[in-house]
PAKE-626345 format. One record per residue: residue number from 0; residue in three letters; chain; x, y, z of N, C-alpha, C in turn. Coordinates in nm, 4 decimals. Example, Ala and Ser with C-alpha at 12.3 -4.5 7.8 and 13.67 -1.06 7.14 Angstrom:
// residues 2
  num  residu  chaine        nu        nv        nw       cau       cav       caw        cu        cv        cw
    0     Ala       A    1.3190   -0.5690    0.7800    1.2300   -0.4500    0.7800    1.3200   -0.3300    0.7800
    1     Ser       A    1.2850   -0.2250    0.7080    1.3670   -0.1060    0.7140    1.2900    0.0030    0.7870
// end
This chain:
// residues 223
  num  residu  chaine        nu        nv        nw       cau       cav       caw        cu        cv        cw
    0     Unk       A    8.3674   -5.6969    6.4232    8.4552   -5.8100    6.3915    8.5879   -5.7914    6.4663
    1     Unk       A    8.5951   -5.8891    6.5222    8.7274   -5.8667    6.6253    8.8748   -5.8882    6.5460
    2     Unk       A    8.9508   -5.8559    6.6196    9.1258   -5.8971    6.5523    9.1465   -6.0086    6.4990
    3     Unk       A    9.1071   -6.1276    6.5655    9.1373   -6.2591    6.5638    9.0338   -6.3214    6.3945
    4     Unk       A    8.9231   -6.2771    6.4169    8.8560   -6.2832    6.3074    8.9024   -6.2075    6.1691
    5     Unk       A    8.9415   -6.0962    6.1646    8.9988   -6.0467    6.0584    9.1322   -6.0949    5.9809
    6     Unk       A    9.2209   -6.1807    6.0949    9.2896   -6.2266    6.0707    9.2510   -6.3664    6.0071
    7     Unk       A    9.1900   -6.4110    6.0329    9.1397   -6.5508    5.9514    9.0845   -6.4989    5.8460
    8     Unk       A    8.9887   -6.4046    5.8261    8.9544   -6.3597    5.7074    9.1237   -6.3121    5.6129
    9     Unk       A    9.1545   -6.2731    5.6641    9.2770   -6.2103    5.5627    9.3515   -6.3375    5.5467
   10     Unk       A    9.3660   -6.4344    5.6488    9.4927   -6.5901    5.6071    9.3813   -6.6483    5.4676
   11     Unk       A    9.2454   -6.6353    5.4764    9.2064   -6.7737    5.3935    9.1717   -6.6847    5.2504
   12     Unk       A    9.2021   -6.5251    5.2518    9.1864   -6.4571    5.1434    9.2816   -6.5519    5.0465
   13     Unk       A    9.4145   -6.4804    5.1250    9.5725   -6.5093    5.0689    9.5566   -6.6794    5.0877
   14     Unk       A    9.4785   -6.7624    5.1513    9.5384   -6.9037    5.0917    9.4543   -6.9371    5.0144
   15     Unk       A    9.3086   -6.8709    4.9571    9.2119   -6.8697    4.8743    9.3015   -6.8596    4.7068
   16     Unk       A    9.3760   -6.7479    4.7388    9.4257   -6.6587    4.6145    9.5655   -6.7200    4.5694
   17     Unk       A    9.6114   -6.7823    4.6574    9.7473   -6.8323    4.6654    9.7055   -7.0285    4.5612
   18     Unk       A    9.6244   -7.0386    4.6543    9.5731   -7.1882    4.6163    9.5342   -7.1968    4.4315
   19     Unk       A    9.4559   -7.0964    4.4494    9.3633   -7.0840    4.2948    9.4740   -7.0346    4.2332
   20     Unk       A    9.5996   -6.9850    4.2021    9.7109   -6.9005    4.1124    9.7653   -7.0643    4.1021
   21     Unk       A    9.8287   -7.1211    4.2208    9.9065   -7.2739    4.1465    9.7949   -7.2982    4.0998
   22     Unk       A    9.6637   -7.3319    4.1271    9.6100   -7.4383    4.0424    9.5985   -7.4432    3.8972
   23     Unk       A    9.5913   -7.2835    3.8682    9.4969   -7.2775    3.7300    9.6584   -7.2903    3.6212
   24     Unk       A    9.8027   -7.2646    3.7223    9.9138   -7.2777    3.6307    9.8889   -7.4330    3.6236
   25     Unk       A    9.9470   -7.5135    3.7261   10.0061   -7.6789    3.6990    9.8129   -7.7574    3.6359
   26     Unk       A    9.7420   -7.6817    3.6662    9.6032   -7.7362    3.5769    9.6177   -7.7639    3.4541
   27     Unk       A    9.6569   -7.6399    3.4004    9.6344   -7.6326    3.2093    9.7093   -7.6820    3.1531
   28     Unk       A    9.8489   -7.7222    3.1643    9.9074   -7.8943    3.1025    9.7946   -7.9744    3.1969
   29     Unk       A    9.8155   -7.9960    3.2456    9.7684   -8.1492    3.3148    9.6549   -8.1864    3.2367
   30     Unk       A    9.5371   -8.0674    3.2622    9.4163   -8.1019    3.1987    9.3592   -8.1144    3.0183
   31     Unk       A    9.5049   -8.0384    2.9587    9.5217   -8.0081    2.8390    9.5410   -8.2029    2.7992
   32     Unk       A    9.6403   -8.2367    2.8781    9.7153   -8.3911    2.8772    9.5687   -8.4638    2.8831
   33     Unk       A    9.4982   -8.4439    2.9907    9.3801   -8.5520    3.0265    9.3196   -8.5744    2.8904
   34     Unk       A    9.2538   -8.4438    2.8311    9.1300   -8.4075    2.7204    9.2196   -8.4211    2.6322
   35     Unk       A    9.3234   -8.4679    2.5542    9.3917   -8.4779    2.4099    9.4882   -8.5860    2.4243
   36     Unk       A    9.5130   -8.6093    2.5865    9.6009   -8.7224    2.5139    9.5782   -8.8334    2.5339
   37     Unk       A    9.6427   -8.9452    2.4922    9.5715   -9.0725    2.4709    9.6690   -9.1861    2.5326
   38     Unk       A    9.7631   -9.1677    2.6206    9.8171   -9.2542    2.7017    9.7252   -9.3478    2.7776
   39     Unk       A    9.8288   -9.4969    2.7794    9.7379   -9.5572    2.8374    9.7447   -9.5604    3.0309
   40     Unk       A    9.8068   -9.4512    3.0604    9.8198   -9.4211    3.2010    9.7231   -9.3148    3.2164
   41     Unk       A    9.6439   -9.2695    3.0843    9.5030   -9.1440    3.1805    9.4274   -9.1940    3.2333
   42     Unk       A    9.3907   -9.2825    3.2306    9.2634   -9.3247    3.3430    9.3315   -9.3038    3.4859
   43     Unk       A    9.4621   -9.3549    3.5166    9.5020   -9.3778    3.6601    9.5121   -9.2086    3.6661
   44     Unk       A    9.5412   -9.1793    3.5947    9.5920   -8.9683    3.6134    9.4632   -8.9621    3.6735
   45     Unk       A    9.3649   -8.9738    3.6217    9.2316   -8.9263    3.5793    9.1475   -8.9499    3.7484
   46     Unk       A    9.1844   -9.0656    3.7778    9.1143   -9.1278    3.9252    9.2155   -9.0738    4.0238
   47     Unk       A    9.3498   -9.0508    4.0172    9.4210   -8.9517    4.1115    9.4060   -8.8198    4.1248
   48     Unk       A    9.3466   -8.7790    4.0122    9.3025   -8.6293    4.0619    9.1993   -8.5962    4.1000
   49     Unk       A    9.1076   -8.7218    4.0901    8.9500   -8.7109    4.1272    8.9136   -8.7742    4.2314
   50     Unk       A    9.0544   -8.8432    4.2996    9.0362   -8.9146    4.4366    8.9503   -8.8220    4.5344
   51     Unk       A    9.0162   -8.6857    4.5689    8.9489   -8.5488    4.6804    8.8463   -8.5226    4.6816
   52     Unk       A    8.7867   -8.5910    4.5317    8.6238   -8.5553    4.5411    8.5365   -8.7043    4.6336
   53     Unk       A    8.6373   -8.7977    4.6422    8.5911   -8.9341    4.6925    8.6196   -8.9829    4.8727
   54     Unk       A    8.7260   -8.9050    4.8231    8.8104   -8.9816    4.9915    8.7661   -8.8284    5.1480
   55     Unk       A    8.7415   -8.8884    5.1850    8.6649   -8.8009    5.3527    8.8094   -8.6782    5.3305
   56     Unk       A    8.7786   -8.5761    5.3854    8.9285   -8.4605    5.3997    9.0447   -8.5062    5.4726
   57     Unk       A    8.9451   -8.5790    5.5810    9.0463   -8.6586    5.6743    9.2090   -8.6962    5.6694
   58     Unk       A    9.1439   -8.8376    5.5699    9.1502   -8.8901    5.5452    9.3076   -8.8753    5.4292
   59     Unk       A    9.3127   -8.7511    5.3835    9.3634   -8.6878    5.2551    9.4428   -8.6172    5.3830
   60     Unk       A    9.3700   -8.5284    5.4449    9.4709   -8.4390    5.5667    9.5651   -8.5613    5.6713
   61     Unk       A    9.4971   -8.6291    5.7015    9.6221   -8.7830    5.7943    9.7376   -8.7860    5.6868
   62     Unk       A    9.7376   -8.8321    5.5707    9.8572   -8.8884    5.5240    9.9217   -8.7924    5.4887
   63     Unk       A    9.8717   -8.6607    5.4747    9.9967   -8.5457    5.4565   10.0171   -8.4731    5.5958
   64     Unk       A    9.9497   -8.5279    5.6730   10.0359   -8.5050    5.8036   10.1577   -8.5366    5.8476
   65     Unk       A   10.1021   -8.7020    5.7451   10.2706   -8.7894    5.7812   10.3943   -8.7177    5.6735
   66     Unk       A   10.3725   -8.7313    5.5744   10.4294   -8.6680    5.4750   10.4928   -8.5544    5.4725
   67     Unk       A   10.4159   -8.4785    5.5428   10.5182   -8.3304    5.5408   10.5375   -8.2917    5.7049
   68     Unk       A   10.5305   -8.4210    5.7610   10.5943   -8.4042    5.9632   10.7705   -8.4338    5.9316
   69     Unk       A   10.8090   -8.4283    6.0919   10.9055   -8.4269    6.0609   11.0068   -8.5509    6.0253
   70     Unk       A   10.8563   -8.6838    6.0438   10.9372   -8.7835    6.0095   10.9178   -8.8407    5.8853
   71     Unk       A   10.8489   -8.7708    5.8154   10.8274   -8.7744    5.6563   10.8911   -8.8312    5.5785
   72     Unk       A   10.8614   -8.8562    5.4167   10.9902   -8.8844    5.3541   11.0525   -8.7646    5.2250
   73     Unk       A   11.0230   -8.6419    5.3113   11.0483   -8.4846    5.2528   11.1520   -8.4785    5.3613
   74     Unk       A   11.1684   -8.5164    5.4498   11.2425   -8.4571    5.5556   11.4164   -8.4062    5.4893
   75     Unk       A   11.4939   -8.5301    5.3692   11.5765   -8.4318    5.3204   11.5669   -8.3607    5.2465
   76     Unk       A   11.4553   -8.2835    5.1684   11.4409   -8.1813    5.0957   11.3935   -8.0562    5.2195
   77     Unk       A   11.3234   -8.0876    5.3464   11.2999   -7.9599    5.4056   11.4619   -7.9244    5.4913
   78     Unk       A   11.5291   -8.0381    5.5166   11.6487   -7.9972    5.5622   11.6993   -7.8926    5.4730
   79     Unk       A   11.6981   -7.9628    5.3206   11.7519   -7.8636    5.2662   11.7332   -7.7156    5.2157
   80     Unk       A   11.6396   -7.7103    5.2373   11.5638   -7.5704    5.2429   11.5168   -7.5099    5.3861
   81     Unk       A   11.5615   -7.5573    5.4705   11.5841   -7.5494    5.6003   11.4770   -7.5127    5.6985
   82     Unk       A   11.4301   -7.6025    5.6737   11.2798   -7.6010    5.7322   11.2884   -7.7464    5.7706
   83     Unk       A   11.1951   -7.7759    5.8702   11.1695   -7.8350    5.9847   11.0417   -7.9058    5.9623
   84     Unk       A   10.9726   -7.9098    5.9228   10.8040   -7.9752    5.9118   10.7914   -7.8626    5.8580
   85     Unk       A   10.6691   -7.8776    5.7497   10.5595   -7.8033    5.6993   10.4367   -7.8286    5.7593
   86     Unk       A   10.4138   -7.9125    5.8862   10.3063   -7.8979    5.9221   10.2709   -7.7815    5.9984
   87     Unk       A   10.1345   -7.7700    6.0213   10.0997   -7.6248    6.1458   10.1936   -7.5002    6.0368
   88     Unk       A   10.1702   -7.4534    5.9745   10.2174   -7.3561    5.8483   10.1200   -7.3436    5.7269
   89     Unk       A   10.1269   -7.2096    5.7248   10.1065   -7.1541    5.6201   10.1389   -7.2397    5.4692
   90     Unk       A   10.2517   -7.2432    5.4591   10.2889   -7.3242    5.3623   10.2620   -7.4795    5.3391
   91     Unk       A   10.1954   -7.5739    5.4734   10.1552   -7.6818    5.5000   10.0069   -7.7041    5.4150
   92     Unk       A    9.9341   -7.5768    5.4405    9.8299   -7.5180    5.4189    9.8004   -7.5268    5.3089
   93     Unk       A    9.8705   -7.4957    5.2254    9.8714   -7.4359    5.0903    9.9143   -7.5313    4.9751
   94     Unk       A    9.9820   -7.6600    5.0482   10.0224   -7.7553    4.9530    9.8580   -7.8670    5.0336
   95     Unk       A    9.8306   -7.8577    5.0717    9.7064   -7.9061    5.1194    9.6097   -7.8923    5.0291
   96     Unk       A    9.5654   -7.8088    5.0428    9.4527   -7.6789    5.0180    9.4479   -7.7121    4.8015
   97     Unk       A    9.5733   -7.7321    4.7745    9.6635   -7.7033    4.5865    9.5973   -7.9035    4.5923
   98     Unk       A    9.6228   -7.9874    4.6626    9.5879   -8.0992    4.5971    9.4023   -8.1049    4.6987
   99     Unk       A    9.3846   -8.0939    4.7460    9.2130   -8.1054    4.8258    9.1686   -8.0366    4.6974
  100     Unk       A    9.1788   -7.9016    4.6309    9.0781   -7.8259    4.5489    9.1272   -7.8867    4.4152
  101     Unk       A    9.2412   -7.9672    4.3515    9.2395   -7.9971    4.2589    9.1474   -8.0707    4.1522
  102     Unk       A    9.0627   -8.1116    4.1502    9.0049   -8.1433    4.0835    8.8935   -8.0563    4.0267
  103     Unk       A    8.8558   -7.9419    4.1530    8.7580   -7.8542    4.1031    8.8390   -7.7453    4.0103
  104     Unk       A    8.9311   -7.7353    3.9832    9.0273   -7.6786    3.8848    9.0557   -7.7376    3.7441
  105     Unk       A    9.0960   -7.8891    3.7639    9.1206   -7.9297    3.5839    9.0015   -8.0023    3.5942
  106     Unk       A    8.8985   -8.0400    3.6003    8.7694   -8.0673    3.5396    8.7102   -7.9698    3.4264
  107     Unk       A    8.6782   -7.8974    3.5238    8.5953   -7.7692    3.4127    8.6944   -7.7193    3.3170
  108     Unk       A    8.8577   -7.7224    3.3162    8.9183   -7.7009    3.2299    8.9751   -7.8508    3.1251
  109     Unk       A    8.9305   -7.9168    3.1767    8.9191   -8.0179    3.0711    8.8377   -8.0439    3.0329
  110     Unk       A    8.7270   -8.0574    3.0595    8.6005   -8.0183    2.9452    8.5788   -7.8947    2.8820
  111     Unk       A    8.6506   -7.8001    2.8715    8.6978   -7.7050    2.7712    8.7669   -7.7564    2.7026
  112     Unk       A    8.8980   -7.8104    2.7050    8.9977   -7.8588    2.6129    8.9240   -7.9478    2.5556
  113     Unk       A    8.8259   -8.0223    2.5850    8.8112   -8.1993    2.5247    8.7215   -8.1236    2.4359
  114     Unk       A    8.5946   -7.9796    2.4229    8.4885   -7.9545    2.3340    8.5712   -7.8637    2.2179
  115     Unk       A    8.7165   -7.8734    2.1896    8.7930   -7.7947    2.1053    8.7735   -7.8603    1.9746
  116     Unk       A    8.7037   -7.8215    1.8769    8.6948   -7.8685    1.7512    8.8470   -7.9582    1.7136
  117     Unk       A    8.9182   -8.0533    1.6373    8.9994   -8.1029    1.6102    9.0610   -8.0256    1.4719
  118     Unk       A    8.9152   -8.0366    1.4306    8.9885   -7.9674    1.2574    9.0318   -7.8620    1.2328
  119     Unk       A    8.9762   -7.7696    1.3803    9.0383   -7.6282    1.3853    9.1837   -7.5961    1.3718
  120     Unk       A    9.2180   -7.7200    1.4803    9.3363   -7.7119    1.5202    9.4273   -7.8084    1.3906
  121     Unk       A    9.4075   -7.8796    1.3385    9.4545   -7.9270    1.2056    9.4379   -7.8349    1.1044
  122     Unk       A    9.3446   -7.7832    1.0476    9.3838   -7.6399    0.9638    9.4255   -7.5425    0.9892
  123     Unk       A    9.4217   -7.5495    1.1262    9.5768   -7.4064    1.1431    9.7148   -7.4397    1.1810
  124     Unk       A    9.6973   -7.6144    1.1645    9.8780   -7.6558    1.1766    9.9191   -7.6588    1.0474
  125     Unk       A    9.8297   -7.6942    0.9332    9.7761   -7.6963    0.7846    9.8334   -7.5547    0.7400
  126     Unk       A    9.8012   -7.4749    0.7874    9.8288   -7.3236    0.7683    9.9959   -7.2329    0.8535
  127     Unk       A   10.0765   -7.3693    0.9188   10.2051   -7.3473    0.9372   10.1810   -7.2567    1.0951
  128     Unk       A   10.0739   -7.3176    1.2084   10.0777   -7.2454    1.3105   10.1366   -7.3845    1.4070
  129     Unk       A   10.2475   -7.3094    1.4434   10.3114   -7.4073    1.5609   10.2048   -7.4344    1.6463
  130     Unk       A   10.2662   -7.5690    1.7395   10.1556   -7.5801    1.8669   10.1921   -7.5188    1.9396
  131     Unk       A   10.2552   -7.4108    2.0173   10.1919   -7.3378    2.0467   10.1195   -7.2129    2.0410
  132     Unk       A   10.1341   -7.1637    1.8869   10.0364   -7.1138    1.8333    9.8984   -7.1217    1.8384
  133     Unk       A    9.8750   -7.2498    1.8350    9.7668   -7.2910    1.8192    9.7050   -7.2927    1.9549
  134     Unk       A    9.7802   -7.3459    2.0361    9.6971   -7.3651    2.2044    9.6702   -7.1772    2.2362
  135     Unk       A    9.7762   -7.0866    2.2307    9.7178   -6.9785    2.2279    9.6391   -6.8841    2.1585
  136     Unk       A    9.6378   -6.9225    2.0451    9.5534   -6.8707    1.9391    9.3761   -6.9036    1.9409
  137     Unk       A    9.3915   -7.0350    1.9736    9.2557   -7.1374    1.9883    9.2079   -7.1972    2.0870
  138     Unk       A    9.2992   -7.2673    2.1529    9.3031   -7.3802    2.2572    9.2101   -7.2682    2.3560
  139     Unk       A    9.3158   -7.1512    2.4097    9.2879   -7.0730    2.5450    9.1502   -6.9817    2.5225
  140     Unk       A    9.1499   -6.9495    2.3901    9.0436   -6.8067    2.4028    8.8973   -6.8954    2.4133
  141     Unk       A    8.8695   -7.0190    2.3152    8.7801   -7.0499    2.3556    8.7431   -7.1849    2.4695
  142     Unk       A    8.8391   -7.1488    2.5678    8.8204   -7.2194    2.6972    8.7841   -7.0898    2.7990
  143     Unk       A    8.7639   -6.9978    2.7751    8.7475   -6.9144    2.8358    8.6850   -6.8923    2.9298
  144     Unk       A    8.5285   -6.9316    2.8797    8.4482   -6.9299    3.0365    8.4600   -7.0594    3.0770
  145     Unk       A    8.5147   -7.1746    3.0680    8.5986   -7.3082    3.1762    8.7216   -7.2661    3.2575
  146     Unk       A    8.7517   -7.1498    3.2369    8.8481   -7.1093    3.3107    8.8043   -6.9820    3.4538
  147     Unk       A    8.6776   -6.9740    3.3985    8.5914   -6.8751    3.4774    8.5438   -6.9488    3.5411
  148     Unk       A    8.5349   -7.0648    3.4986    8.4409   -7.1726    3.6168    8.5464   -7.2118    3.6977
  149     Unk       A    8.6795   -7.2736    3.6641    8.7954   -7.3545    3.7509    8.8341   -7.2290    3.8514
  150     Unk       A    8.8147   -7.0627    3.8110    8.8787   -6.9901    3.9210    8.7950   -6.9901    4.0131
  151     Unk       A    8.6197   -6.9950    3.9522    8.5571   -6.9417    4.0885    8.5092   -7.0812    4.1703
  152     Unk       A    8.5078   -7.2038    4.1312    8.5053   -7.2897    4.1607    8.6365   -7.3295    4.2783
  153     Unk       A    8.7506   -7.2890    4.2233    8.8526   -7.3385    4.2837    8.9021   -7.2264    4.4033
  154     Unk       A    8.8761   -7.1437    4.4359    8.8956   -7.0264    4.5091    8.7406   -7.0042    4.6228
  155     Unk       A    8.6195   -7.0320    4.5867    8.5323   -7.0521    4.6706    8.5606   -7.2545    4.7384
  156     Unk       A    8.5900   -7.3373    4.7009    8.6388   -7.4420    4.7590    8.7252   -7.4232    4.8219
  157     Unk       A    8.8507   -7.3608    4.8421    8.9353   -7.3095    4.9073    8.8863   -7.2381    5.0426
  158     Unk       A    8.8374   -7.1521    5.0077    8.7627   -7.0540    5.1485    8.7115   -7.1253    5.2157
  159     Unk       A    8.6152   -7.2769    5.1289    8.5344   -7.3802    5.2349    8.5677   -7.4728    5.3084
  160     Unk       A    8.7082   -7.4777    5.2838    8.7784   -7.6558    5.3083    8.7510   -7.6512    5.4591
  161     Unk       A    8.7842   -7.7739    5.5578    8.7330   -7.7371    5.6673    8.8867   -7.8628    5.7303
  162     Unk       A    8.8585   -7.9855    5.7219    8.8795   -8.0944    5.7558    9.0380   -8.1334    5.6891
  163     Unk       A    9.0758   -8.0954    5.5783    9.2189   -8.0903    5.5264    9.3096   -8.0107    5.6139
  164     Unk       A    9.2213   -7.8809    5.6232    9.3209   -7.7831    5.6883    9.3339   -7.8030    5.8211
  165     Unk       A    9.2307   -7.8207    5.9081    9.2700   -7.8673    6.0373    9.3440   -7.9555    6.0760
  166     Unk       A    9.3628   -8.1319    5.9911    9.4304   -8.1855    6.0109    9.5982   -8.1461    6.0019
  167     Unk       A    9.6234   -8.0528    5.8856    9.7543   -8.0157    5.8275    9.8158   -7.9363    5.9462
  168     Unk       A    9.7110   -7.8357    5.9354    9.7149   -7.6703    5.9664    9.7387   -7.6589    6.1483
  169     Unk       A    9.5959   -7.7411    6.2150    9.5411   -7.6785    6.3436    9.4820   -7.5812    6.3037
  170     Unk       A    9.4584   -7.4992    6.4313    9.3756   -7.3815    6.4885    9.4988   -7.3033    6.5524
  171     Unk       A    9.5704   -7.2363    6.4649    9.6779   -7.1151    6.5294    9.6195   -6.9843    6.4833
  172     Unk       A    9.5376   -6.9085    6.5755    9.5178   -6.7595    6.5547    9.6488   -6.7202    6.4473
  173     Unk       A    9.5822   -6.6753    6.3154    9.7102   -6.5550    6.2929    9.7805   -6.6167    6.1607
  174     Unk       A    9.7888   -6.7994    6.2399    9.9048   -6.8510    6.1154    9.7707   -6.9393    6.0454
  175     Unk       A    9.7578   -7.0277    6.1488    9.6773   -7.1239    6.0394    9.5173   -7.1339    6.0424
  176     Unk       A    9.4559   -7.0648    6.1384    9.3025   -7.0534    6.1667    9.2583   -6.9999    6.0759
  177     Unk       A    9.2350   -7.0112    5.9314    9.1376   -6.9771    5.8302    8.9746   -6.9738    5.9165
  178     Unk       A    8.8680   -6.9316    5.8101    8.7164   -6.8946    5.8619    8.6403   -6.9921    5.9087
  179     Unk       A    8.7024   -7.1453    5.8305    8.5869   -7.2043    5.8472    8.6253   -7.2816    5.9815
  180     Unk       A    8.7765   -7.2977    6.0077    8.8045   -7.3459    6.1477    8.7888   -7.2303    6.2980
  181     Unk       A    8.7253   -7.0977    6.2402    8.7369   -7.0541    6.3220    8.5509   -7.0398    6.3518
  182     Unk       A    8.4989   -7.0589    6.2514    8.3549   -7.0792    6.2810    8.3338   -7.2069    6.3894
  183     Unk       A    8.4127   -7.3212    6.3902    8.4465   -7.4328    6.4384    8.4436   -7.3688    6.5757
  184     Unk       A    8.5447   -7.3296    6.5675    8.6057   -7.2429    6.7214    8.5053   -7.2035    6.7791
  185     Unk       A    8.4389   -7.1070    6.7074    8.3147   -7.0330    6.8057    8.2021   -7.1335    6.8354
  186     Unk       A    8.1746   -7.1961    6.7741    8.0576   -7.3120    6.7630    8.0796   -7.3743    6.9297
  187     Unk       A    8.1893   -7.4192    6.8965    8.2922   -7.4666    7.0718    8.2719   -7.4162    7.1787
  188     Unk       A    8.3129   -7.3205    7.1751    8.2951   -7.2180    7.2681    8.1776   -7.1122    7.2804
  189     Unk       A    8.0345   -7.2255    7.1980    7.9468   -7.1484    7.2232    7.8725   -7.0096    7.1788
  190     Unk       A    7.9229   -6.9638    7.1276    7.9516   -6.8547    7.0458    7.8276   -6.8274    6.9233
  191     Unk       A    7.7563   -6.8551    6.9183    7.6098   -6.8535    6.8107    7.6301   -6.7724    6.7240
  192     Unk       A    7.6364   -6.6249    6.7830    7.6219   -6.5318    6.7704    7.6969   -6.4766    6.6656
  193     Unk       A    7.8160   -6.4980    6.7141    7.9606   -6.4532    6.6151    7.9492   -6.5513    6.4864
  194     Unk       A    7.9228   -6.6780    6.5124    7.9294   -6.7949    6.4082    7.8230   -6.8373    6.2786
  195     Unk       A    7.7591   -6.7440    6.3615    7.6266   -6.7196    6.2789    7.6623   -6.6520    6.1387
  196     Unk       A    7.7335   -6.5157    6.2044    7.7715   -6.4437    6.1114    7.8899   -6.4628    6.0013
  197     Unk       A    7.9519   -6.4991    6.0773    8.0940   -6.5648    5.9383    7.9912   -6.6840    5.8865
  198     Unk       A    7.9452   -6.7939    5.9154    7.8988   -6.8895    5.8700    7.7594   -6.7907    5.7308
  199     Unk       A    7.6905   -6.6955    5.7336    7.5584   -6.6726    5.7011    7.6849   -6.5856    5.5720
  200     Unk       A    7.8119   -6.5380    5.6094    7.8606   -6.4598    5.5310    7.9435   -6.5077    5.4288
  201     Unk       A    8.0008   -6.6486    5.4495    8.0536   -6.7760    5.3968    7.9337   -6.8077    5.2904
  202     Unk       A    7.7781   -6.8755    5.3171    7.6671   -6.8457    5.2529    7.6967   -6.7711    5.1160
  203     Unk       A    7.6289   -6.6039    5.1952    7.6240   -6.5611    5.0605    7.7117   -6.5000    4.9755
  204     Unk       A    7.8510   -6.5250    5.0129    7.9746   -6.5349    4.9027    7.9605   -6.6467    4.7913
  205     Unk       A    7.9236   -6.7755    4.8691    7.9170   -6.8510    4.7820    7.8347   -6.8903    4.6732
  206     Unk       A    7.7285   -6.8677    4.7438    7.5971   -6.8088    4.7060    7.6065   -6.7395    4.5369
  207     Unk       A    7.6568   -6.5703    4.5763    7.7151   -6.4920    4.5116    7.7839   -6.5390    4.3755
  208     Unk       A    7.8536   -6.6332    4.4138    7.9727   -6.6414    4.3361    7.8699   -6.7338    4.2115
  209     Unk       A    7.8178   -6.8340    4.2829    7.7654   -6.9329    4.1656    7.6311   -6.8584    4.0783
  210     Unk       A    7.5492   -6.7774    4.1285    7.5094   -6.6741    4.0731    7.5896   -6.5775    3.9649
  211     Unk       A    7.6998   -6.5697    3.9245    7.8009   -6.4919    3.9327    7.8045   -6.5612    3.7492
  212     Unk       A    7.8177   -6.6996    3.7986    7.8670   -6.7877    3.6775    7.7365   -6.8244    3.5914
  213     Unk       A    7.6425   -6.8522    3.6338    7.4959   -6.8582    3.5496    7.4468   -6.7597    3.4811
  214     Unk       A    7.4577   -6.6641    3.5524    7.4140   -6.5119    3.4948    7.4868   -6.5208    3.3437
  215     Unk       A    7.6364   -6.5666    3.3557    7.6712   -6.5423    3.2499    7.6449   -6.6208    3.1480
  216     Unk       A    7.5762   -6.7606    3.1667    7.5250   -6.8493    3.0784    7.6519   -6.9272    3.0371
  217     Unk       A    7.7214   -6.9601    3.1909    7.8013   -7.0906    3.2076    7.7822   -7.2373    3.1088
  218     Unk       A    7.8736   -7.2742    3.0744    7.8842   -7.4703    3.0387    7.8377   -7.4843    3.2143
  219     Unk       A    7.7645   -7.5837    3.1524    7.7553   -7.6774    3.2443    7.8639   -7.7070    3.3706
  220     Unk       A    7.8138   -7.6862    3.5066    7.9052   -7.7044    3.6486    7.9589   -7.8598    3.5684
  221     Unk       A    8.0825   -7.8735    3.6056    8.0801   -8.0623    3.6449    8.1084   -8.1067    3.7466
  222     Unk       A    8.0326   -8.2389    3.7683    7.9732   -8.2867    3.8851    8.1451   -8.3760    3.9899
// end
């Protein structure tokens, strides 16, 4: 495995690991909100976070091209943090990467929250347990394996993205060439050989992983 390759392996570790840590924080309100609360603005929540599963990567990668270039309408918040575009970056990447995998994150954790008995949680407010007593006492322990599903779900989607990140990202050895644009690369340039192997090794990680979650006698994937 050459330099250039290890280095994409190590960028899409850290934007694998980086991606899945925001998600599973700004997830568990959000998805807690979806499955309990009863505004009449969840449906629109509900179809905005489930747009990524609908709309081409493209498509999702074009308009945050515009968005975080330099003629954006972030441009006075990156002034002020003194940055220049977030595109072609690491950090471009990663706010990419946090809304493309979102949905494979608060799904499976909202169908944990939504199968939470009600009366549980009423006889232990009954019994003088604050809410947030209760969300940690109850809410979290038995969401447990939905949270085993949103990490490995949301961290193997990450490693796979292909079409978000290129649009955001490019192909920069080092900064932004994650595995699967660099399988791209070799494919290009012909390369079988090499592409074979990240691609067959991409496989059985993933492979791996969903094996990983059955074994343990997972809820149900959602679709």
């Amino acid at each position: 495995m050459d330099e250039q390759t290890l280095q994409a392996l190590w960028l899409t570790t850290q934007l694998a690991m980086a991606t899945t840590a925001i998600l599973l924080f700004i997830s568990t309100p959000l998805a807690w909100w979806l499955a309990r609360g009863n505004s009449w603005c969840r449906s629109l929540v509900e179809a905005l976070v489930a747009l990524p599963l609908v709309l081409p990567p493209t498509v999702i990668g074009f308009y945050l091209l515009i968005v975080l270039g330099p003629q954006g309408p972030l441009v006075p918040l990156l002034d002020w943090l003194g940055l220049k575009t977030l595109n072609f970056s690491f950090s471009g990447l990663l706010i990419a990467s946090v809304i493309y995998s979102l949905p494979f994150v608060v799904q499976p954790l909202r169908q944990g929250f939504a199968n939470i008995a009600q009366p549980q949680l009423d006889l232990a407010a009954s019994l003088g347990a604050s809410y947030w007593d209760r969300f940690f006492s109850i809410s979290l322990p038995q969401s447990k394996a939905y949270y085993l599903i949103a990490l490995v779900l949301g961290f193997t989607h990450t490693v796979g993205e292909f079409g978000v990140v290129l649009m955001v990202g490019g192909n920069i050895p080092g900064e932004t060439q994650v595995l699967s644009i660099a399988i791209y690369e070799m494919v290009e340039s012909l390369k079988y050989q090499q592409a074979h192997y990240l691609a067959a090794g991409l496989l059985l990680f993933s492979f791996a992983a969903l094996i990983l979650l059955y074994r343990r006698k997972m809820p149900a994937l959602p679709v």
